[in-house]
C-alpha positions in Angstrom: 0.0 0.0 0.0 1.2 3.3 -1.0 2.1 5.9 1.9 2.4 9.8 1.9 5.4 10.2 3.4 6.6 14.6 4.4 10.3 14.8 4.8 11.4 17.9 6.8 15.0 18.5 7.0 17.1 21.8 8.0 19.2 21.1 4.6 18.3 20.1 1.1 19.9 20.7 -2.3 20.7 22.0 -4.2 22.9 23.2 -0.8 25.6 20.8 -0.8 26.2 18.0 1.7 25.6 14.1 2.1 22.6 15.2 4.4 21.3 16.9 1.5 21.8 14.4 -0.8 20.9 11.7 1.4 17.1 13.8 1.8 16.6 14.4 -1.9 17.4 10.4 -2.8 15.0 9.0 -0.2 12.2 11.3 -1.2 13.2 10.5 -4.9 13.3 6.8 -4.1 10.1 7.1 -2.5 8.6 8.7 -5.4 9.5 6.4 -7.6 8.1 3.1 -5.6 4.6 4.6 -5.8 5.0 6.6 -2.5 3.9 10.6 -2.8 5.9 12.8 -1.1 6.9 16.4 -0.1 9.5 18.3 1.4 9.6 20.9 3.3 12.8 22.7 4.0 14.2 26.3 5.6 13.7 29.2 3.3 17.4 29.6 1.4 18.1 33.2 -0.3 17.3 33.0 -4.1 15.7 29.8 -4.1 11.8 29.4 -5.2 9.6 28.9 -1.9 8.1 26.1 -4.3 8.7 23.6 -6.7 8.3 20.6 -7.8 11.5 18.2 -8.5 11.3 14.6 -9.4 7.3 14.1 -8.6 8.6 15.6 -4.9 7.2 18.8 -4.1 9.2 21.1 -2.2 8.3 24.0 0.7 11.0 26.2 1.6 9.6 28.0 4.8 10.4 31.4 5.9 10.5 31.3 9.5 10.8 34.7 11.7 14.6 33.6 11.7 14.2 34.6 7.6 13.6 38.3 9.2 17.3 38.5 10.5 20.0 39.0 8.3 22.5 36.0 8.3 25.9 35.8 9.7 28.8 37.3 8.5 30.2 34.9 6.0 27.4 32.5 6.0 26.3 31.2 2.4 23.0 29.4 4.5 20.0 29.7 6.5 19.6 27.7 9.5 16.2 27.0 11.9 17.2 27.8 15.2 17.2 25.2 18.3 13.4 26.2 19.3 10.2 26.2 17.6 10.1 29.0 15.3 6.6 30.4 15.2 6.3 31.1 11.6 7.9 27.6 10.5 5.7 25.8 13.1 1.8 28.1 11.0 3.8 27.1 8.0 4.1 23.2 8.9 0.5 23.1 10.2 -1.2 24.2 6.8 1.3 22.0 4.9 0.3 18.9 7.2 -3.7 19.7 7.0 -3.1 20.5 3.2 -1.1 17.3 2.5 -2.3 14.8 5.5 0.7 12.8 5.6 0.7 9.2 7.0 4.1 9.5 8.3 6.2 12.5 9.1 10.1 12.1 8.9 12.3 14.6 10.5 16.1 15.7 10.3 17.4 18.5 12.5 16.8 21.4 14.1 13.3 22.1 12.2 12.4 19.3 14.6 11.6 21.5 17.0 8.8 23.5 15.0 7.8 20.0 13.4 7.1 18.5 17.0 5.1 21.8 18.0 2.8 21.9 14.7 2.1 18.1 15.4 0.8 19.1 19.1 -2.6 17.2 19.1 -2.3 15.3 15.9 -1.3 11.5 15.5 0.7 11.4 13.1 4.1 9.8 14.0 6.9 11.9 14.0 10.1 9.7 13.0 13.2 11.5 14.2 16.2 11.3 12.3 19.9 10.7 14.4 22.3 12.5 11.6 24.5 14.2 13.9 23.9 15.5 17.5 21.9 18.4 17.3 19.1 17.3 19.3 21.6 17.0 22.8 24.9 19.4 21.7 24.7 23.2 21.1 27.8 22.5 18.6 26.6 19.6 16.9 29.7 18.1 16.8 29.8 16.2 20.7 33.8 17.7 21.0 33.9 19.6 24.1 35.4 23.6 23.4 36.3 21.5 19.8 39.3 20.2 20.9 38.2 16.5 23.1 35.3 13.9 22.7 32.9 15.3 24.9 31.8 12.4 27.4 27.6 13.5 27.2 25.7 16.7 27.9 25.5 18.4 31.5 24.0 22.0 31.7 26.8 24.1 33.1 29.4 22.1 30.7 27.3 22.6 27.5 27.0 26.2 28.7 30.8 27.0 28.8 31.4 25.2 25.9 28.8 27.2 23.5 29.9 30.4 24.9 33.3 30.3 23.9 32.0 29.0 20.2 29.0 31.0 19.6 29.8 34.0 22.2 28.0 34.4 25.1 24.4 35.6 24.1 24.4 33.0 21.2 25.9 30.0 23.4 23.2 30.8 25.9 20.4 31.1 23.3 21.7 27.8 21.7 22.3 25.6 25.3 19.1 26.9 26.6 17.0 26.0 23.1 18.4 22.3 23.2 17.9 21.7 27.0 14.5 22.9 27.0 13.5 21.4 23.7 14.2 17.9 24.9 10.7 17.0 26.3 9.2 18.3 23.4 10.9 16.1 21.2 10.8 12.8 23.8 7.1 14.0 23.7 6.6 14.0 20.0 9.3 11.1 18.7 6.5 8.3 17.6 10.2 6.1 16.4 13.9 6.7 16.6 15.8 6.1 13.1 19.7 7.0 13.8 22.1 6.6 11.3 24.6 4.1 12.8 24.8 2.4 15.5 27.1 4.6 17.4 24.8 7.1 17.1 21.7 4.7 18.3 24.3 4.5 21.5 24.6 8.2 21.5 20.8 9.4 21.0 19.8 6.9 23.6 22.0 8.0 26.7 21.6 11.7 25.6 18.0 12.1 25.0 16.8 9.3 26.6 19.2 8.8 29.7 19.7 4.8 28.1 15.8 4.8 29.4 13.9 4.1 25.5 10.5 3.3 26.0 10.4 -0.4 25.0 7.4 0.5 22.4 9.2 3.0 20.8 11.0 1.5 17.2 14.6 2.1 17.2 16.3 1.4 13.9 19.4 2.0 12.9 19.5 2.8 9.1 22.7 3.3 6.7 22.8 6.0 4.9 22.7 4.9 0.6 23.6 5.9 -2.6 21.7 5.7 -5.8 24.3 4.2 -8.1 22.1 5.0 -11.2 23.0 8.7 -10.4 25.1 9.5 -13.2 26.2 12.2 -15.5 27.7 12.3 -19.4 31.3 12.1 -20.4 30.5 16.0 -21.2 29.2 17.0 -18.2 32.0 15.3 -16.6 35.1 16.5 -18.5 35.5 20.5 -16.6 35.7 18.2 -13.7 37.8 15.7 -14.3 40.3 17.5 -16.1 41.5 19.4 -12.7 42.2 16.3 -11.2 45.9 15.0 -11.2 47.3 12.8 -14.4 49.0 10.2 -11.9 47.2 8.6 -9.2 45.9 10.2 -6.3 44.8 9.9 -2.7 41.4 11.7 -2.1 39.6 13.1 0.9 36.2 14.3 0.2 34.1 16.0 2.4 33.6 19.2 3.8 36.5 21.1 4.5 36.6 21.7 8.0 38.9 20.8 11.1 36.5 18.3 12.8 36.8 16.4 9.7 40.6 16.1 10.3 42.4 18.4 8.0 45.1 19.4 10.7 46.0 15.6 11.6 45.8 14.7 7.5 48.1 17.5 6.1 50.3 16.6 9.3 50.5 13.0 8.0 50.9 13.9 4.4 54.2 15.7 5.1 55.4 12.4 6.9 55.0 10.7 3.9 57.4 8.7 1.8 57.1 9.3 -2.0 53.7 10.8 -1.9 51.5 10.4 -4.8 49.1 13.7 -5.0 46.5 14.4 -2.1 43.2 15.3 -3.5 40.9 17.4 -1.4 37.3 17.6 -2.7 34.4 19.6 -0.9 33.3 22.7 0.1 34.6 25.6 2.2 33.5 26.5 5.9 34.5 29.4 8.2 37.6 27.2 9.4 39.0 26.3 6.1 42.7 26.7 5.7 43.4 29.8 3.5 46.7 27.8 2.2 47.7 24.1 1.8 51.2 22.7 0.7 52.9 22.0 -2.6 51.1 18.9 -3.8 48.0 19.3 -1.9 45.0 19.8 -4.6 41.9 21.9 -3.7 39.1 21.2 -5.3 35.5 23.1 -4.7 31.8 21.8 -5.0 32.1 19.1 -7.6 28.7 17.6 -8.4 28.0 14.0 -7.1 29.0 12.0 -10.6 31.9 13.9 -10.7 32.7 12.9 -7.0 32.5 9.2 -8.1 34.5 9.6 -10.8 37.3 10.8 -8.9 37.4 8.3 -6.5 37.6 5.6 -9.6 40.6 7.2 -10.6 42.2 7.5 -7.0 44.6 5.3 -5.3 42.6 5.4 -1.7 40.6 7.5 0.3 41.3 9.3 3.8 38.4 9.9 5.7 39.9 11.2 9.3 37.8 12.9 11.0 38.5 14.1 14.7 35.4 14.1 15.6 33.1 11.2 16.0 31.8 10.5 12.6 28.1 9.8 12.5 28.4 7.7 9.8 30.3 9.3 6.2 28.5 8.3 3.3 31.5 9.4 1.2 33.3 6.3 2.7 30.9 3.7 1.0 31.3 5.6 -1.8 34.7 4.8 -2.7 34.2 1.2 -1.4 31.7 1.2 -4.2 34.6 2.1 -6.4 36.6 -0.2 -5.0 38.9 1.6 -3.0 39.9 1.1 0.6 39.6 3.9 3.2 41.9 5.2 5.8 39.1 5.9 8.7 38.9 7.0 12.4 37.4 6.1 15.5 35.5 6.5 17.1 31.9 6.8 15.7 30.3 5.5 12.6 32.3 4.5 10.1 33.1 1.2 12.2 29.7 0.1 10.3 31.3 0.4 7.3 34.8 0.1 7.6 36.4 -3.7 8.9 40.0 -2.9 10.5 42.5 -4.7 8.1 39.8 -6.5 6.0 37.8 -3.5 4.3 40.4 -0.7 5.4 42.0 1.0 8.0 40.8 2.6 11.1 43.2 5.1 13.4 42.8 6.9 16.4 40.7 10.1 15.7 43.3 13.0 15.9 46.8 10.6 15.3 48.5 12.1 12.8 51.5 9.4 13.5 48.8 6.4 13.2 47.3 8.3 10.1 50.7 8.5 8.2 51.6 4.8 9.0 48.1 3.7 7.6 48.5 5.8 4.6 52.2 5.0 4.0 51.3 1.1 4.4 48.8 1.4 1.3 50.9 3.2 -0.8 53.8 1.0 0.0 52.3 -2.9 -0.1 49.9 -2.7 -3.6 48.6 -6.4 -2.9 47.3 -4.8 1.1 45.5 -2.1 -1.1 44.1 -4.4 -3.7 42.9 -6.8 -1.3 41.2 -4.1 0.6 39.7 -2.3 -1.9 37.9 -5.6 -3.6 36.4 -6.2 0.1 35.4 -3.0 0.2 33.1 -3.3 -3.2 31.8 -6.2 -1.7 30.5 -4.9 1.7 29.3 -1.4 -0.3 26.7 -3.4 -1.6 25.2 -3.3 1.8 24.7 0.6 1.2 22.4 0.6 -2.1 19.0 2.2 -2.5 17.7 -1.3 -3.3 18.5 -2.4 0.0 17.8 0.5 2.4 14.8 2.2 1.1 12.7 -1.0 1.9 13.9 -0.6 5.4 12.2 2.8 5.8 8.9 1.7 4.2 9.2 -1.3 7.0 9.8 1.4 9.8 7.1 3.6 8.3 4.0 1.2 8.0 5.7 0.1 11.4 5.0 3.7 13.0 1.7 4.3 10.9 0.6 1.1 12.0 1.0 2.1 16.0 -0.4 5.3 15.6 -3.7 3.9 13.8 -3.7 0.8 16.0 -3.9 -1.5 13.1 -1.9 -3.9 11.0 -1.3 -1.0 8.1 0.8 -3.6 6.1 2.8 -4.1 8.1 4.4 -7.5 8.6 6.1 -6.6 12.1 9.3 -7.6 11.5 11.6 -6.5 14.3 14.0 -3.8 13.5 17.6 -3.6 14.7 
C-alpha cells in the first residue's frame, strides 16, 4: 500500500552536503516506488519557496529567523534550536493541506515540526544524523578540541559560549535543553544513522531509558548508483584532477573532519603520490595548503564518483566522532579502501584490516603509517579495496529504502492501531 510520506530536514539541495543528498534520494526513491511525497525545507536566499522536483514537491519556509540577516560569512540559513513560530503556522497548513501518514524529521526544524504536530497522531520519526538534538555545537567535542563524554548544563554552557559568544551560546544551550521533552514528547520512532549514534541518542536524549514500544532502527545512509552524469558533463571536472594517481579526501573542508591531523601525515609521507581534497569551504577552512595538496571546490555528485575511480585510496579522518560518512561507501563502491577514524560510525562500514584502515581520531602518527602502508604494499590495497566493493553493496538504495517503508508502516501502523501492512518484522 502506497504511503504519503513529508520529509522535513534543515538542509536540502541544491545546498551541498551528504545530508542533502541523502534527503533528496530518499524522497526521490520514494517517489518512484509509488510513494507521494513532499518536502519541506528552511527558506534559502534565491531559491523558489516552491517547486516541484522529481514528482517531490518542495516547501521552503520562511520562518521569523528569515527576518534576521544572516551571519557574516554564512552562504546558509539555519532553523534555530526552538520552535520558530512562523515555521511551526507554516508546517500546520502544509500537514492539514497534505495529511501525511508518516512525518520524517532531520534537525533542528524538529523543533517547529514537534510543536505543529501538538494534538495530531501522526508519527513523527526523528532522524539521528549528527547531535543536534543533545549538543549546542553539533559536533559532541567539548570547546572543539576532546570527545565530549555527554551533555551536562553548566558544561554545555561554557562550551557554547566560547564557540558562539555568550548571548548566542546561551540562546543555543538553553534552546536544546529545553526542547528535549518536546521532542521525547513528539518522537512516535527513533531512526539514527549508525549504530554509534543509536548509543549516543539513547544515553543523551533518553538517559539509556527508550521506551520499549518505541521502534529504534538503525538505518545506513545509501547511494543511488544510477545517479550518473555524461562524459561532457563530466570533462570541466575531471580534467582538474591529477594525471597520476591520487589519494582523495572528500568531504567538507573543516577541522573536525581532520584536515590538521591529515596535512600533518601527508608531510610524513614517503614518496607521496598527490592528495586530493574535494568539498566545500567552511568558516575554518585553511586559507593555504602545501605543494602537492589539490583543492578542489563543490564538484557535483557524478563527478565525486568519478574521482574516486581514478584515485589510489581514500582518507576519511575525521576528529570528531563521525556519524556515519557516506562518502566512505562511496569509494568502497569504487573499489577503494579507506583510511578511517574512530571513534563513531564508520566502524559500520569500515572492517580494520579487512575492508580498510581505522586510526585513532586526531593521530597524525597512526594516520601517516596507515597511509604509507597502502601506498607501500599494492597487494594490502588491492585486497582491501575488492572487500570493500563487496561490503558497499550493503549501502544501495535497493536495500535501504525498503527498510524505511518497514519502519514507516511500522509507526503508521502504532499510531492507527492497526496492522497497516505491516508484517512486524523487528528492526535492529
Amino acid at each position: 500500500m502506497s504511503m504519503r510520506v513529508m520529509i522535513v530536514s534543515d538542509v536540502y539541495p541544491p545546498l551541498i552536503g551528504g545530508v542533502e543528498r541523502q534527503m533528496q534520494v530518499l524522497g526521490q526513491m520514494l517517489r518512484q516506488r509509488g510513494h507521494e511525497v513532499c518536502v519541506a525545507t528552511p527558506w534559502q536566499e534565491g531559491l523558489a519557496p516552491y517547486e516541484e522536483a522529481d514528482g517531490v514537491a518542495i516547501h521552503r519556509l520562511r520562518g521569523v529567523s528569515a527576518l534576521l540577516a544572516p551571519a557574516k560569512g554564512a552562504k546558509r540559513r539555519h532553523h534555530p534550536p526552538a520552535p520558530d513560530p512562523a515555521t511551526v503556522w507554516q508546517l500546520r497548513r502544509l500537514i492539514d493541506r497534505f495529511r501525511p501518514d508518516v512525518v520524517h524529521v532531520y534537525g533542528w526544524i524538529a523543533y517547529s515540526c514537534a510543536a505543529a504536530l501538538v494534538g495530531r497522531r501522526t508519527p513523527m520519526l526523528l532522524s539521528v544524523r549528527e547531535y543536534g538534538y543533545t549538543c549546542a555545537l553539533r559536533t559532541m567535542m567539548h570547546h572543539g578540541k576532546e570527545l565530549c563524554s555527554g551533555p551536562a548544563p553548566a558544561k554545555c554552557l561554557s562550551c557554547a559560549a566560547s564557540y558562539f559568544g555568550p548571548a548566542k551560546g546561551v540562546v543555543a544551550t538553553v534552546g536544546v535543553w529545553s526542547g528535549r521533552g518536546l521532542l521525547r514528547g513528539k518522537t512516535a520512532g527513533l531512526h539514527s544513522v549508525s549504530h554509534y549514534m543509536q548509543q549516543n541518542i539513547r544515553r543523551d536524549l533518553y538517559d539509556d531509558q527508550v521506551p520499549p514500544q518505541l521502534p529504534d532502527a538503525v538505518i545506513p545512509s545509501f547511494r543511488n548508483d544510477a545517479d550518473s552524469a555524461s562524459e561532457a558533463e563530466l570533462r570541466p571536472y575531471l580534467e582538474q584532477l591529477p594525471d597520476e594517481p591520487f589519494i582523495l579526501f572528500v568531504g567538507a573542508l573543516r577541522l573536525v573532519k581532520g584536515l590538521g591531523p591529515l596535512l600533518e601525515a601527508y608531510a610524513a609521507l614517503r614518496d607521496a603520490p598527490p592528495l586530493v581534497l574535494i568539498g566545500r569551504m567552511a568558516s575554518d577552512t585553511p586559507r593555504s595548503f602545501p605543494p602537492n595538496v589539490r583543492v578542489l571546490y563543490d564538484f557535483p555528485h557524478p563527478a565525486v564518483m568519478a574521482a574516486w575511480g581514478r584515485s589510489l585510496f581514500g582518507v576519511a579522518p575525521s576528529v570528531w566522532p563521525e556519524p556515519f560518512g557516506s562518502v566512505i561507501h562511496e569509494a568502497m563502491s569504487q573499489g577503494k579502501a579507506v583510511v578511517g577514524t574512530t571513534p563513531g560510525g564508520q566502524t559500520d562500514m569500515i572492517v580494520d584490516g579487512e575492508t580498510g584502515l581505522l586510526v585513532p581520531a586526531g593521530d597524525a602518527g597512526a594516520l601517516a603509517q596507515a597511509m604509507q602502508r597502502l601506498i607501500d604494499d599494492p597487494a594490502l590495497r588491492e585486497r582491501l579495496g575488492e572487500a570493500s566493493r563487496v561490503r558497499a553493496r550493503l549501502f544501495t538504495a535497493e536495500l535501504v529504502v525498503p527498510q524505511f517503508e518497514q519502519l514507516y508502516r511500522q509507526l503508521i501502523a502504532q499510531s492507527r492501531g492497526n496492522a497497516f501492512e505491516s508484517d512486524h518484522l523487528s528492526i535492529s
